[in-house]
C-alpha positions as CSV (number, residue, x, y, z in Angstrom):
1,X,0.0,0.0,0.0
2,X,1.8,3.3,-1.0
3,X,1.6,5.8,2.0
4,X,1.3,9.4,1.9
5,X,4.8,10.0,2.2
6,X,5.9,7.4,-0.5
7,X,4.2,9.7,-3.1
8,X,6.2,11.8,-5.2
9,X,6.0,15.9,-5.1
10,X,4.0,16.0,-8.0
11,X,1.3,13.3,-7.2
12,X,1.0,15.0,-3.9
13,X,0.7,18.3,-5.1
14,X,-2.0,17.0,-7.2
15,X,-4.2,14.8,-4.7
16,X,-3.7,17.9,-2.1
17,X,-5.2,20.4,-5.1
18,X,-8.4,17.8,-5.5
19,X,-8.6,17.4,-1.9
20,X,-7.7,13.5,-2.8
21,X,-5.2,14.3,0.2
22,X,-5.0,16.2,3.1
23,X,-1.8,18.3,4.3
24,X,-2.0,17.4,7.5
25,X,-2.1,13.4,6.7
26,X,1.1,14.0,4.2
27,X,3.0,15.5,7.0
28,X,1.8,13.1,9.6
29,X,2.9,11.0,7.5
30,X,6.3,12.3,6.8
31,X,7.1,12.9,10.8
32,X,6.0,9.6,11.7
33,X,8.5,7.8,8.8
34,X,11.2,10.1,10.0
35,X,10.3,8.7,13.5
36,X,10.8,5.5,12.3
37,X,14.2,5.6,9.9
38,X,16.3,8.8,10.9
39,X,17.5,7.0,14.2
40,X,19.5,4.5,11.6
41,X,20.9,7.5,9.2
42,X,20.6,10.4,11.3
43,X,20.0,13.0,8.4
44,X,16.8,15.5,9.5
45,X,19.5,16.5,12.5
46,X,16.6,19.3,13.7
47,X,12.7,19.3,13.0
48,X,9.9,21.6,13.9
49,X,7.0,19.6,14.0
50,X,5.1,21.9,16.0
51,X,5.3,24.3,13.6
52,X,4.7,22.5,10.8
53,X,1.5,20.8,12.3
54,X,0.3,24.4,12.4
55,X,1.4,25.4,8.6
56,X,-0.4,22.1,7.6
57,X,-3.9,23.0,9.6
58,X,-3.6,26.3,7.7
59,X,-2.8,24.5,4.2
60,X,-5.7,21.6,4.7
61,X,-8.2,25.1,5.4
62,X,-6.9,26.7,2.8
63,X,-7.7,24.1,0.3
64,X,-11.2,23.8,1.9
65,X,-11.9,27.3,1.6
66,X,-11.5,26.9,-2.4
67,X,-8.1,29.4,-1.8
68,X,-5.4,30.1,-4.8
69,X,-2.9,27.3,-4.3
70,X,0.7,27.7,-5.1
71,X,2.8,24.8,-6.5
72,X,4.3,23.5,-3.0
73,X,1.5,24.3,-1.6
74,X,1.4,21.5,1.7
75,X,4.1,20.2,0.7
76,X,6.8,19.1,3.7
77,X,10.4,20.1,2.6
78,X,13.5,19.8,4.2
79,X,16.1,22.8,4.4
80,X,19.7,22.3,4.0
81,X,21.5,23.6,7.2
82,X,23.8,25.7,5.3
83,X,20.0,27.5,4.5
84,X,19.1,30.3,7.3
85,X,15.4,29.3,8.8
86,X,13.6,32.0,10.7
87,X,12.7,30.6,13.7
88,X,14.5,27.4,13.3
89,X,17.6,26.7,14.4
90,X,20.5,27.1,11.6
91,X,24.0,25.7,12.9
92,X,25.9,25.6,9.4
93,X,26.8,22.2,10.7
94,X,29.2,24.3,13.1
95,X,29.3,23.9,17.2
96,X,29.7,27.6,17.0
97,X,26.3,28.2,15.7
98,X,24.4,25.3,17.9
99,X,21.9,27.9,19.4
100,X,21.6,30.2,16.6
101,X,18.0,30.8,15.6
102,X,17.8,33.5,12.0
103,X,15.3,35.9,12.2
104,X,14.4,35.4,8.3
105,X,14.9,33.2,6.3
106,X,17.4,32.5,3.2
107,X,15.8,33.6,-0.1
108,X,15.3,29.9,-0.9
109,X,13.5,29.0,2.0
110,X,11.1,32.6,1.8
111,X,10.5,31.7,-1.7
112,X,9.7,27.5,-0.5
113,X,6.9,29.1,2.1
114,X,5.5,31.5,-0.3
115,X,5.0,28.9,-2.4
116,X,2.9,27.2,-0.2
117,X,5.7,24.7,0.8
118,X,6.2,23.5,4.5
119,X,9.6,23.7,6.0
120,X,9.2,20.4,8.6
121,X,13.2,20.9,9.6
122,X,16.7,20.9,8.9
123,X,19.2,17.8,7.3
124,X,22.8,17.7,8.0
125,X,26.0,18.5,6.3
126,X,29.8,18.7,7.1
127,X,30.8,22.0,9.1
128,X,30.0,24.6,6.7
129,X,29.0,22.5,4.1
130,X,32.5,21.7,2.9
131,X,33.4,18.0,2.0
132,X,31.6,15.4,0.3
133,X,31.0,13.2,3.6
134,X,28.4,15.0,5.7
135,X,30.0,14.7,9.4
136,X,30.5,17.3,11.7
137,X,31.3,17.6,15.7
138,X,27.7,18.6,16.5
139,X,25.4,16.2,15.4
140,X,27.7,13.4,13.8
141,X,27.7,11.3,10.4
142,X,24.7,10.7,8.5
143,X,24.6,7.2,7.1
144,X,24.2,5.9,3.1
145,X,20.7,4.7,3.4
146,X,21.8,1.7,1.5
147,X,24.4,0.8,4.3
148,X,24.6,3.1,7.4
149,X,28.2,2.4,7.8
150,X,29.3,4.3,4.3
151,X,29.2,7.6,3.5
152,X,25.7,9.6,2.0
153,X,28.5,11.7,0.0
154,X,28.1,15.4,0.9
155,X,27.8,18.1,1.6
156,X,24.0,17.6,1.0
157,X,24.2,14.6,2.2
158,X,20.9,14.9,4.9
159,X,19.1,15.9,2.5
160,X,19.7,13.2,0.0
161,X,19.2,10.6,2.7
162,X,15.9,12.4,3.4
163,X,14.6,12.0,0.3
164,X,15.9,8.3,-0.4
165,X,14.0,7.3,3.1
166,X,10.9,9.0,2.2
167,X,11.2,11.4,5.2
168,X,10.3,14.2,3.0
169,X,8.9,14.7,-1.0
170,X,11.6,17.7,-1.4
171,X,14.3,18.8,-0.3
172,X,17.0,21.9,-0.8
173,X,20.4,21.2,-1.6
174,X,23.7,23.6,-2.6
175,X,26.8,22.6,-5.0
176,X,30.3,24.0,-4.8
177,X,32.7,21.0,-6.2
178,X,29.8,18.3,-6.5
179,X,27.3,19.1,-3.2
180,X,24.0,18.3,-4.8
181,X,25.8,15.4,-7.1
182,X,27.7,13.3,-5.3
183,X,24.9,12.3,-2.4
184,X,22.3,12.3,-5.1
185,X,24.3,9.6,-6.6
186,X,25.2,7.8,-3.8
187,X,22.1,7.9,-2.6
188,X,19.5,7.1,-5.4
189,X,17.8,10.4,-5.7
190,X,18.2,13.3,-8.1
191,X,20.0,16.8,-7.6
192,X,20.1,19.8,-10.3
193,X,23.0,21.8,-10.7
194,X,22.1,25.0,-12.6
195,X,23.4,27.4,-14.7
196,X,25.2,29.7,-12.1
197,X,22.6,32.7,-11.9
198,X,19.5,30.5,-12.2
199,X,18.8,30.2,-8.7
200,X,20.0,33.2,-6.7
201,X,22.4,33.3,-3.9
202,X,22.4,36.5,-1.7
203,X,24.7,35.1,0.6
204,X,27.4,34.3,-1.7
205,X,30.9,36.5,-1.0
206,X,32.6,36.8,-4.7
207,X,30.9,38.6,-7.0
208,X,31.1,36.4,-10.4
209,X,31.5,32.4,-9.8
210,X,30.9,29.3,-10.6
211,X,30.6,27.7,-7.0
212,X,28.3,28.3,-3.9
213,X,25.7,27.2,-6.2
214,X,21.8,26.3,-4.8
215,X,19.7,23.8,-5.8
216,X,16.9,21.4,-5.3
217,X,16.7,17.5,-4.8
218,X,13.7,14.8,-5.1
219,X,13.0,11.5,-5.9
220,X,12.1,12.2,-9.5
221,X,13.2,14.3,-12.1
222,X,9.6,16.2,-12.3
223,X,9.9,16.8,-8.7
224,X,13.1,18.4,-8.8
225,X,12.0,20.5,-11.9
226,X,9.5,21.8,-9.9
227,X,11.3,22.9,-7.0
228,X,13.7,24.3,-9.4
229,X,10.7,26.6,-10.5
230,X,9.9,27.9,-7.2
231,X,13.7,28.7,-6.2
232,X,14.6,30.3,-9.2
233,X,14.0,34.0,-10.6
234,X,15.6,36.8,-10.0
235,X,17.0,38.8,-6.4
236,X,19.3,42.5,-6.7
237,X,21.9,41.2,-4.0
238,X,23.2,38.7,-6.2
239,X,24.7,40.3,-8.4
240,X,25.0,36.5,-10.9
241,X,20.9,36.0,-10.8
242,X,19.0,37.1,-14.4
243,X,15.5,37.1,-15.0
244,X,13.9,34.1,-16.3
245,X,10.7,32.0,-16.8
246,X,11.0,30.5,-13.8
247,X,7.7,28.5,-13.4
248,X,8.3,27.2,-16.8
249,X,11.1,25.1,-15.6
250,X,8.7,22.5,-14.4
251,X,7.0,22.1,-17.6
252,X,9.1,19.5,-19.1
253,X,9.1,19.1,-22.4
254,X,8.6,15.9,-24.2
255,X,11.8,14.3,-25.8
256,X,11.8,12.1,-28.5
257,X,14.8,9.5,-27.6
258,X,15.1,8.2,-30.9
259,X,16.6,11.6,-31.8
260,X,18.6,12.6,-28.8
261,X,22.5,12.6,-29.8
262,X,24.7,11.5,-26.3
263,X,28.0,12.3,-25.9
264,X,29.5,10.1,-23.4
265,X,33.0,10.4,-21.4
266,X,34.0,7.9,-19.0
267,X,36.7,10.1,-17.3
268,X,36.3,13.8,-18.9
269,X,39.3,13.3,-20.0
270,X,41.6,10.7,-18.0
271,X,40.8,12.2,-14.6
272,X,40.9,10.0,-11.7
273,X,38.3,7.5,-11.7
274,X,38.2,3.7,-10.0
275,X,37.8,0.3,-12.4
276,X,34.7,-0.2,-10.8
277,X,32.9,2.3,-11.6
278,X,34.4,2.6,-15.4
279,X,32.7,-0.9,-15.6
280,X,30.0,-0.1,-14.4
281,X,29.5,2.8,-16.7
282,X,30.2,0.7,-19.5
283,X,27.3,-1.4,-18.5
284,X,25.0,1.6,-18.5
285,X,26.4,2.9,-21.8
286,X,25.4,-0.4,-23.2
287,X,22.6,-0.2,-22.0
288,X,21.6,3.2,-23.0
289,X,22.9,2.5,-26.5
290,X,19.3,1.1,-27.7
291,X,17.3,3.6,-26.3
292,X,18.8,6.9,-28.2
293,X,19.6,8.4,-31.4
294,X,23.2,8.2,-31.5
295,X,26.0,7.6,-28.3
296,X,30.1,8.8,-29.7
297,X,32.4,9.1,-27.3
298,X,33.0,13.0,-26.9
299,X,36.1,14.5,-27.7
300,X,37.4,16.3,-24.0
301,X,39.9,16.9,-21.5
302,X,39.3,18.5,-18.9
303,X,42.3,17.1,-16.5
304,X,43.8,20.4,-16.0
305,X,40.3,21.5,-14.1
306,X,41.2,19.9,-10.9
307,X,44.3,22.5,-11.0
308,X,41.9,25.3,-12.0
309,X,39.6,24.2,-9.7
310,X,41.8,24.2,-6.6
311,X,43.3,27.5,-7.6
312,X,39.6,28.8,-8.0
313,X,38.5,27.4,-4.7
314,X,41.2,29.1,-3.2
315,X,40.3,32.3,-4.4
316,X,36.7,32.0,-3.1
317,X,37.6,30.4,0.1
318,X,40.0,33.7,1.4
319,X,37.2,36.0,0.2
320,X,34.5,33.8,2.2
321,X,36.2,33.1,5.3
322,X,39.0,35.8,5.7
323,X,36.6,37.6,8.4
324,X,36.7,34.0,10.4
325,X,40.0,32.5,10.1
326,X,41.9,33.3,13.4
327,X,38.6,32.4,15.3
328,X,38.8,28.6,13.9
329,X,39.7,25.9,17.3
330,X,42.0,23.0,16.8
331,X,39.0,20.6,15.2
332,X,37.5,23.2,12.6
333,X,36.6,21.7,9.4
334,X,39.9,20.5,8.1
335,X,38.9,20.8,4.5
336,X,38.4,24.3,4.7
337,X,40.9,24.9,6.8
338,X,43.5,22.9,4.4
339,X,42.0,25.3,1.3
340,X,42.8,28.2,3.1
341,X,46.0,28.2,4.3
342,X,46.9,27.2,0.7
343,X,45.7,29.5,-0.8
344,X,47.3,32.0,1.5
345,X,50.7,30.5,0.0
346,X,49.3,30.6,-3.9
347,X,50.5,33.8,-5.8
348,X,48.1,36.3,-7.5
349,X,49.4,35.3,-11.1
350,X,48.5,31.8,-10.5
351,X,45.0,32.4,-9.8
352,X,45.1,34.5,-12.4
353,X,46.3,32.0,-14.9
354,X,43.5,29.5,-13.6
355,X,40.6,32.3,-14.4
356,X,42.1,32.3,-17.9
357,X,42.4,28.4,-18.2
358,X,39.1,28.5,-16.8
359,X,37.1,30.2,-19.9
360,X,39.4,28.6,-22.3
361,X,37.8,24.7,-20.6
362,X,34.3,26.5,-20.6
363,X,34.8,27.5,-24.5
364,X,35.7,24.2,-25.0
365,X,33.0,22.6,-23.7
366,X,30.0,24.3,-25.1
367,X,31.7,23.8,-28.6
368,X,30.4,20.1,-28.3
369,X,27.0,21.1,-28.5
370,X,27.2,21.5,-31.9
371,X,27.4,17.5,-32.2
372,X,25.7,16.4,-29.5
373,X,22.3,17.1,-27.2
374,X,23.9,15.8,-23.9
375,X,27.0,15.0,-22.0
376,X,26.6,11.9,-19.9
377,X,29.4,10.8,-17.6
378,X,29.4,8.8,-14.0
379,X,28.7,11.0,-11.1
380,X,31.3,9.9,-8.7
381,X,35.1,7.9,-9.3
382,X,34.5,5.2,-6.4
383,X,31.4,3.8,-4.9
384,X,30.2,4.7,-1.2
385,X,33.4,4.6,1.5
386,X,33.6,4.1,5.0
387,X,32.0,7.7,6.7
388,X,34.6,7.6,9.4
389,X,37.4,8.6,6.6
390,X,36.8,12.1,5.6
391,X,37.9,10.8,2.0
392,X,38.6,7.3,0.4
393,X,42.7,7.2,1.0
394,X,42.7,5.4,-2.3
395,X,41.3,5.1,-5.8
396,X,42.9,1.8,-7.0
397,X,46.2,2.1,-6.2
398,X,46.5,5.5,-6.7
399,X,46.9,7.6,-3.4
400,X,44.3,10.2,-2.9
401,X,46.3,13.2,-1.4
402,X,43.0,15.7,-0.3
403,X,39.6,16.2,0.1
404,X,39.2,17.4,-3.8
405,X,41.7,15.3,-5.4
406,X,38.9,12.2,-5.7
407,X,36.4,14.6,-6.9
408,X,36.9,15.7,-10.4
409,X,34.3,14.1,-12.1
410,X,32.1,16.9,-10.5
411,X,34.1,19.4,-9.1
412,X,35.9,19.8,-13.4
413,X,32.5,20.6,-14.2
414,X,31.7,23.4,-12.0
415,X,35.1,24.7,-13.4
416,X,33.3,25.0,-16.6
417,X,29.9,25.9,-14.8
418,X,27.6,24.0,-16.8
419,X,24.2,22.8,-15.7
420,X,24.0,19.1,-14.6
421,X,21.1,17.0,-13.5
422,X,22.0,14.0,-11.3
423,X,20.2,11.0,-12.3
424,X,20.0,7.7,-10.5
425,X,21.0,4.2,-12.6
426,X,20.6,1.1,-10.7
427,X,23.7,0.0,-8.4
428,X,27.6,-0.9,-9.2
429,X,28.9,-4.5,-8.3
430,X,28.9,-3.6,-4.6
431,X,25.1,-2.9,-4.5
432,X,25.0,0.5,-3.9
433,X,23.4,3.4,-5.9
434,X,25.4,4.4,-8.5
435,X,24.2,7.6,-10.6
436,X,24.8,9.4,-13.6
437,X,26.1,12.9,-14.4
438,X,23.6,14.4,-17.2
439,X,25.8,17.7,-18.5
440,X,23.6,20.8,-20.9
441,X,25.2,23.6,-22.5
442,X,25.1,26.5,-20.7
443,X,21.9,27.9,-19.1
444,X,20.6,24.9,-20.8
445,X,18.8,23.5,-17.9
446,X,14.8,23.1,-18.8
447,X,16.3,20.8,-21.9
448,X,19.0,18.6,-19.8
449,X,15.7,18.1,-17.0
450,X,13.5,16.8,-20.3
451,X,16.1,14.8,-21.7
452,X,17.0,13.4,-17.8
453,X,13.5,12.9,-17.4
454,X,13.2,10.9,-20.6
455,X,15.9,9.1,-19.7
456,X,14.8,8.5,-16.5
457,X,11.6,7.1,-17.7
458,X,13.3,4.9,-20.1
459,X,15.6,3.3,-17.6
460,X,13.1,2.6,-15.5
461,X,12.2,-0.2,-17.5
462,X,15.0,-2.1,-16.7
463,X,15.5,-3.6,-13.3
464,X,19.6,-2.6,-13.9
465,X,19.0,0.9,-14.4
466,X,16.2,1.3,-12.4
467,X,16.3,4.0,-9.3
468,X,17.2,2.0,-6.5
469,X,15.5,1.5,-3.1
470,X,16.7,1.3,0.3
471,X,15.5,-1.4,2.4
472,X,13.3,0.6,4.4
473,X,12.2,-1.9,6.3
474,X,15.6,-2.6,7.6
475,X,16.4,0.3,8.5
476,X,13.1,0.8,10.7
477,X,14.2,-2.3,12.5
478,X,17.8,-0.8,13.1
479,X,16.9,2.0,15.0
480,X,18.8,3.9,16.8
481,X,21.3,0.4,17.3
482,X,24.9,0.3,18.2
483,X,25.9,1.8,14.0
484,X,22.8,4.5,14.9
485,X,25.1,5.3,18.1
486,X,28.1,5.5,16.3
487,X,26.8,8.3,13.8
488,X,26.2,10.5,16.2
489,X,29.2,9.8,18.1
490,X,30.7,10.8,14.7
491,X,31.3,14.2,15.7
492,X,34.7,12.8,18.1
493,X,35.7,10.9,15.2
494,X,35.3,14.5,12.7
495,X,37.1,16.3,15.3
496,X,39.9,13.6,15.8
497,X,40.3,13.9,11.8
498,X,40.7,17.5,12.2
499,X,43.6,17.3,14.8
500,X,45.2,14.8,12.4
């Protein structure tokens, strides 16, 4: 029997608009699963169902009253903690910021509520959203869904979990090198990365980037399209957001497959990426093969973007947390911390050099276009690790020597700044969710979410490519065991990592 919180966005959206379904049985709904499965993943790491109860009375009276509805409207969504709340606690995954309460809220989240979308709490990420293993010292790991005792990715990784548990329909997520990606793919869901300017970021501390991107997540393609059409549109204090036909974004167009031209890459280029998960790419090329127009391996490198990116990164990083730096204790966020102090050592002209390489790699990359409809590559370079190591320490045998140096697949294409849905497809030989990296030339983004959700449609058809499920059952008889224990006694192990 499917419950109310095993239906998509969009079918809820719907029944809620015929009064098929009422608001407050979605969310009770919703708490009650998180009752049952976030003791075994730890990811909704602060909730305000009090709150929320209320919103949902309003909504189910709203609805009964024959009221204009907006497109979220009843619908619970989780908030990235990177995400200011007003009135919810916001920690920025930071013991610093345990007890701080926003009075507003982020642009995102006012834009969620004015859609008529209910904010039921907050998921975790690594302190200040930096990494792609969501762990911090104040609320721990948050487990893979698929195995507690691996890594969601990060740095959305709550929210991915979330959504792959059916806690919630939606769900807010933000990219810098591969934040919405990676725990999308590791994770089953879906995550868009758009066109930098799309979704507006009034927070962000550098003028014109690439990275501190924000996004949605959702189980579908169509769900996260729509959440992508409430979030985006246009706000003065970023000074990257344009205008745009925002609420157009969720009307997906229909693709015909039998035309769509794929350009595929296993490695962008030769960047670092394990034997596993070439194979299992391979496998989903072959698979895909029948299904399109025409599949040619794509004529790119982009190895020199983890270079660029790290110069880049750099860049950002001293302009975002120059203010903070001598305030930072012994078992701050080592990635950042590692960033930062290089980048203190990295001379002007190099950065400089990296902004130039940067638009020649962009350049290079929308000239495919011209042959092809889509880019399609894997979405991570090894499956789901261990959560207690902030990174795997290996890809093969090759050594992995920081907490960017695995991530290329993603963090090359924020270089170029490209939009990219994350789409799920099936599992790799170890059984966990392995996920596919769907890349649109620039500002591109309602076609790569038609084409990803006529792929995704297409794929479902076969039980190999398939979005997988987690054993939700399982984890409802885990609980909060001896692995549930050890997650949120993660944050010892995140601060003995930081000493290290």
């Amino acid at each position: 029997m499917t419950r109310p919180c095993d239906l998509t966005a969009v079918e809820a959206r719907d029944r809620i608009a015929s009064g098929e379904l009422s608001p407050v049985e979605l969310l009770e709904s919703c708490l009650t699963q998180t009752d049952l499965i976030d003791p075994a993943v730890n990811a909704m790491v602060i909730r305000a169902d009090a709150r929320a109860r209320a919103e949902s009375l309003e909504a189910e009276a709203a609805v009964r009253r024959g009221d204009a509805l907006g497109p979220l409207h009843g619908i619970p969504v989780a908030i990235k903690d990177l995400q200011p709340t007003e009135g919810i606690v916001t920690t920025f995954g930071s013991i610093d910021f345990a007890d701080n309460v926003p009075t507003e809220d982020a642009g995102i989240v006012d834009k969620i509520r004015r859609a008529g979308g209910i904010v039921v709490g907050k998921t975790n990420i690594p302190e200040f959203s930096i990494g792609a293993n969501t762990i911090n010292r104040l609320f721990g790991a948050t487990g893979n869904p698929f195995d507690p005792s691996r890594t969601c990715g990060g740095s959305s990784g709550g929210s991915a979990v979330a959504l792959a548990t059916n806690m919630v329909p939606l769900a807010t997520g933000s990219d810098h090198g591969g934040s919405l990606r990676i725990p999308a793919c590791y994770c089953g869901v879906v995550g868009h990365r758009s066109s930098p300017g799309v979704v507006p970021h009034e927070a962000r501390t550098t003028a014109q980037t690439f990275y501190s991107v924000q996004g949605p997540m959702g189980r579908t393609v169509a769900d996260t399209a729509l959440l992508l059409s409430v979030i985006a549109g246009r706000n003065t204090l970023d000074p990257m957001s344009f205008p745009l036909d925002a609420p157009a974004l969720a009307a997906l167009e229909a693709v015909d497959l039998s035309q769509l031209r794929v350009g595929i890459t296993a490695d962008l280029g030769g960047v670092l990426v394990s034997k596993s998960i070439r194979s299992t790419f391979a496998d989903r090329v072959a698979r895909l093969r029948p299904l399109v127009g025409s599949v040619v391996e794509v004529p790119i490198d982009l190895t020199s973007a983890s270079e660029v990116d790290w110069r880049l990164r750099s860049d950002v990083f001293v302009s975002q947390y120059h203010r903070d730096a001598e305030s930072w204790d012994a078992g701050f966020n080592p990635n950042i911390r590692a960033t930062y102090e290089s980048a203190l050592q990295t001379p002007m002209e190099e950065i400089a050099k990296a902004r130039r390489q940067q638009v020649d790699l962009y350049r290079a990359f929308q000239h495919l276009y011209a042959d092809v409809d889509v880019v399609i590559c894997p979405g991570v370079s090894v499956s789901p690790f261990p959560w207690r190591d902030l990174f795997p320490r290996h890809v093969d045998d090759a050594p992995v020597g920081n907490y960017m140096a695995w991530l290329a697949l993603t963090a090359a294409i924020t270089v170029i700044g490209h939009p990219v849905t994350a789409l799920p497809c099936g599992c790799d030989d170890q059984g966990l969710p392995f996920g596919l990296q769907l890349i649109g030339p620039m500002y591109g983004d309602h076609r790569v979410l038609s084409i990803a959700a006529a792929l995704e449609a297409a794929l479902a058809t076969d039980p190999v490519t398939s979005r997988p499920v987690a054993d939700l059952d399982r984890l409802a008889r885990a609980g909060a065991g001896p692995l549930a224990t050890d997650l949120r006694e993660g944050g010892r192990i995140a601060a003995t990592n930081a000493a290290r």
